[in-house]
C-alpha positions in Angstrom: 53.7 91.2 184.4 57.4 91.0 184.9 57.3 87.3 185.0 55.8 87.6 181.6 58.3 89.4 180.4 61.3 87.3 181.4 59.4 84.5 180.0 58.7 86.7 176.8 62.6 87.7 176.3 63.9 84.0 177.5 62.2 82.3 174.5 63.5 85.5 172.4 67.3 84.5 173.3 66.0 80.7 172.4 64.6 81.4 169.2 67.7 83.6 168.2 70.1 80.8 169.2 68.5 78.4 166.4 67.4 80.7 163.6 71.0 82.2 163.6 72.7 78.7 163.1 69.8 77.9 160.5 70.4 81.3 158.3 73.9 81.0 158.6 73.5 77.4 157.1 71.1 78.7 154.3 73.4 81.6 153.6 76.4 79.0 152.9 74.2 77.2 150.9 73.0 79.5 148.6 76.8 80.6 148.4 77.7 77.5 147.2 74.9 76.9 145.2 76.2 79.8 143.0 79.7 79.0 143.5 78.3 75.4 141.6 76.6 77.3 139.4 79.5 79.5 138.0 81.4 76.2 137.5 79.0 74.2 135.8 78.9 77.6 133.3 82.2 77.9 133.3 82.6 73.7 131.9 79.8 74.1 129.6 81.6 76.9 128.3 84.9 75.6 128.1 83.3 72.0 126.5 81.4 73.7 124.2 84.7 75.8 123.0 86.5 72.3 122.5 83.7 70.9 120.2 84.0 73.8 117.7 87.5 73.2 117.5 87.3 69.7 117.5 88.5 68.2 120.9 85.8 65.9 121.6 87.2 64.0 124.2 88.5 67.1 126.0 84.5 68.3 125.4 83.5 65.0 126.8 85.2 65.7 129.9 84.2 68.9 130.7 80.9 68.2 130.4 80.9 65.0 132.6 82.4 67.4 134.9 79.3 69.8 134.4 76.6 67.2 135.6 78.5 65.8 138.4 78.1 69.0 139.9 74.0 69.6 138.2 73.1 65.9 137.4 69.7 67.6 136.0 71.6 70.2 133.4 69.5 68.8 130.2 71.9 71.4 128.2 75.2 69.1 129.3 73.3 66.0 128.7 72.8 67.3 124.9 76.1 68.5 125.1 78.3 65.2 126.3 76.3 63.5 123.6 76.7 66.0 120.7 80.6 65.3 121.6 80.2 61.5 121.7 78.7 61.8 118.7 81.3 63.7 117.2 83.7 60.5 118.6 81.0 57.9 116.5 80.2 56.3 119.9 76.0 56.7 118.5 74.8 54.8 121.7 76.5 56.2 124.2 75.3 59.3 122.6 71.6 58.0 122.5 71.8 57.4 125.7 72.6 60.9 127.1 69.9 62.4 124.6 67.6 59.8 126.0 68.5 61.2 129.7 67.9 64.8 128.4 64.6 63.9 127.1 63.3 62.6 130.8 64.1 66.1 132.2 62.3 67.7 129.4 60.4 65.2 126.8 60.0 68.0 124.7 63.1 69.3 124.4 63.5 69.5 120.2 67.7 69.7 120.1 68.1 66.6 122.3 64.6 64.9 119.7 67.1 66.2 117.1 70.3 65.1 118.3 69.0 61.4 119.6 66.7 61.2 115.9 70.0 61.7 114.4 72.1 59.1 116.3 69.6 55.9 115.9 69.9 57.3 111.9 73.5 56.2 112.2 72.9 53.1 114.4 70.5 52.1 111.7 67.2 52.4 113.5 65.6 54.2 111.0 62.0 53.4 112.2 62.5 55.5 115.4 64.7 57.7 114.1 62.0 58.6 112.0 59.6 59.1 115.1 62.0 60.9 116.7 62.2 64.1 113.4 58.6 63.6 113.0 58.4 65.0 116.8 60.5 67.5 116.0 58.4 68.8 113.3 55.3 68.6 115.2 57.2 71.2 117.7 58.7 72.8 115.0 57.4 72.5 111.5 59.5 75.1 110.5 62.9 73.5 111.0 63.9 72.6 107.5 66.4 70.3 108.5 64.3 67.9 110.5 62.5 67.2 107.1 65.6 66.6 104.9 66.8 63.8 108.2 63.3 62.2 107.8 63.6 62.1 104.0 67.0 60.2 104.2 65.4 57.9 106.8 62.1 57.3 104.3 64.7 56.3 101.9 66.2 53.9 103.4 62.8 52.5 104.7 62.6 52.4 100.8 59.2 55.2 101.4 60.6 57.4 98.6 57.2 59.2 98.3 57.0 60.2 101.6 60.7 61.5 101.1 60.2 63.3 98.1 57.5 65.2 99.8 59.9 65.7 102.8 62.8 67.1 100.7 60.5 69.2 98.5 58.9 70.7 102.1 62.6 71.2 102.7 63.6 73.1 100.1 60.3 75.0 100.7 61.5 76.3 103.9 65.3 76.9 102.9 65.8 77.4 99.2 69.6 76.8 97.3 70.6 73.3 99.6 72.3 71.4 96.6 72.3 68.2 98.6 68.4 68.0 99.1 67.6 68.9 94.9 70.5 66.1 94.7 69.0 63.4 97.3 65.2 64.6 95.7 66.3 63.7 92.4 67.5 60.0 93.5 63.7 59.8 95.4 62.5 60.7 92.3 64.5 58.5 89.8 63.3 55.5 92.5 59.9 56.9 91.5 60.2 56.6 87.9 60.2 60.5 87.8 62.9 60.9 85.4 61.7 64.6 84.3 61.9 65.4 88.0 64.8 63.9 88.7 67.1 65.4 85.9 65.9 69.2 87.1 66.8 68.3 90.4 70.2 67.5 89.4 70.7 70.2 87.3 69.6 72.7 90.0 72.5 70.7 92.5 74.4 70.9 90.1 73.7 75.3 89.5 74.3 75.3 93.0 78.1 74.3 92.9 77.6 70.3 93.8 80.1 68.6 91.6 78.1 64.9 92.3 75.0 66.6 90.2 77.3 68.1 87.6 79.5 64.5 87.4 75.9 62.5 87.1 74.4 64.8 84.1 77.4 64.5 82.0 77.8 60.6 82.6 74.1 60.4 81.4 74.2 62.8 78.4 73.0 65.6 79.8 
């Protein structure tokens, strides 16, 4: 019995000598996980601070410095390529929205953001695709319609964006800039009716382009 008891309070002493190592390990760990955490915060923070007051390239920085330390941040990814966007480097831009969009396919701001950039690249097919996701997760974002109405235009599909600017306005009444981009679907469409109420409207709304196209057309 006493034998068994040595034995008992031997392999106690043991198991404490290698547990107490191993939670001492997993304590730093998590410390420093948190510690990593704060800063990757704390960068997003600061970069997204320097986009709203225009320092891209400070942005840029900051938020490179954000996924070295969480290289799985989808937020950062959206973020370093909302500020190379802002520089007009579209495919480095793409790129990092294409990055987000393997951590989460779904994600609608980086759909957004990389629909956007292959706009401006010119790929208008998949930018397309891109908004039309968007508005299959969201069919309530009224901007994702007025992006795929510009790209139907210049895939010379002004029906399709007439419907997508009139869906549009729809969702967010008084934008100036969609009665004004309607009315050129609609002059494409022969709609003249259409398009001369769409500029007048802009042109209610305070956009001197409507106002300037009535009176150079007798209206």
């Amino acid at each position: 019995m006493r034998m068994n008891k040595v034995i008992l309070q031997s392999i106690f002493v043991i198991i404490l000598f290698f547990i107490k190592p191993v939670c001492l390990l997993h304590a730093q760990t998590v410390d420093e996980y948190y510690e990593n955490l704060i800063k990757e915060e704390d960068f997003k923070k600061s970069a997204d601070e320097k986009v709203k007051s225009g320092q891209y390239k400070n942005a840029h920085k900051d938020y490179e410095k954000a996924i070295e330390i969480n290289p799985s941040d989808v937020n950062a990814y959206i973020g370093r390529g909302n500020a190379r966007y802002k520089l007009e480097n579209y495919r480095a831009a793409t790129r990092d929205y294409e990055k987000a969009l393997r951590l989460k396919p779904d994600d609608v701001n980086a759909l957004m953001a990389r629909g956007a950039a292959r706009y401006q690249l010119g790929f208008y097919p998949a930018a397309k695709h891109d908004f039309s996701q968007v508005i299959e997760h969201n069919p309530e974002m009224a901007e994702a319609y007025v992006m795929r109405g510009h790209t139907c235009c210049f895939l010379n599909d002004y029906q399709s964006a007439e419907k997508d600017y009139t869906k549009a306005i729809e969702l967010k009444p008084g934008q100036a800039k969609v009665y004004f981009n309607r009315a050129k679907a609609r002059l494409k469409l022969g709609d003249k009716a259409g398009a001369v109420a769409d500029y007048r409207q802009a042109a209610a709304l305070g956009l001197k382009i409507a106002q300037d196209w009535l009176s150079k057309n007798g209206y």
